[in-house]
C-alpha positions in Angstrom: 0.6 -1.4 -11.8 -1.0 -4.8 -9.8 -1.3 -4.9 -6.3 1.8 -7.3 -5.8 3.6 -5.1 -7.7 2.8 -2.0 -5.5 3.1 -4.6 -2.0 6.5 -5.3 -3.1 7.8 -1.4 -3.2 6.0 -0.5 -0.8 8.2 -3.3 1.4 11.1 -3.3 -0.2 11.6 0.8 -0.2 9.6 2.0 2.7 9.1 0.7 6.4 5.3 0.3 6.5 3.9 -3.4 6.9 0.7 -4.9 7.2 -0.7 -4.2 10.2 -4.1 -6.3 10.4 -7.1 -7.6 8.3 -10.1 -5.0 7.6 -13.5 -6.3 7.5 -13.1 -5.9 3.6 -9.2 -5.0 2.9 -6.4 -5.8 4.4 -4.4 -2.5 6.1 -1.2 -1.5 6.4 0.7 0.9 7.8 3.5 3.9 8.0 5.8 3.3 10.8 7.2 7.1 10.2 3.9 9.1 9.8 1.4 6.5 11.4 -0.9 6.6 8.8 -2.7 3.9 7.5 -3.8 2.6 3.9 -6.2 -0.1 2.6 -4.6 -2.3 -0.3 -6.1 -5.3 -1.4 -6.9 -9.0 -1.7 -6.6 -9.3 -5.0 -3.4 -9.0 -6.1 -3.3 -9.3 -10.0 -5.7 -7.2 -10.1 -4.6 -3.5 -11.5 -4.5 -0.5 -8.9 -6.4 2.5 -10.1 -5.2 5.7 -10.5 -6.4 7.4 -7.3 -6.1 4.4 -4.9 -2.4 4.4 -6.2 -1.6 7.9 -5.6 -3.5 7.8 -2.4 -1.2 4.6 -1.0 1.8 6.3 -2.6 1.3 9.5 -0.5 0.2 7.8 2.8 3.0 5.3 2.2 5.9 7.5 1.9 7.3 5.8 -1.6 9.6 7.8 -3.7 9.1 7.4 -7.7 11.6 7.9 -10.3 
């Protein structure tokens, strides 16, 4: 999965929203929890596995 692809669930399912520029990512976060999560500039670039389940748990998105 690419970063768009993971910014546009993460909007389109969940309430959390970028919140403000990092000094090196830009950081979002969860409205419900208030957590926060680093995603990143570069969005065609793929997501690895542990950043993805770490956004995915601080996010609050549901998988099918």
């Amino acid at each position: 999965m690419k970063y768009s692809e993971l910014e546009k669930l993460i909007t389109q399912t969940t309430s959390c929203s970028f919140f403000r520029n990092g000094s090196r990512h830009p950081i979002w976060r969860n409205p419900g929890t208030g957590d926060f999560f680093e995603m990143s500039y570069h969005k065609s670039q793929e997501v690895k596995i542990g950043t993805l389940k770490n956004i995915i748990k601080k996010s609050g998105v549901k998988l099918k």
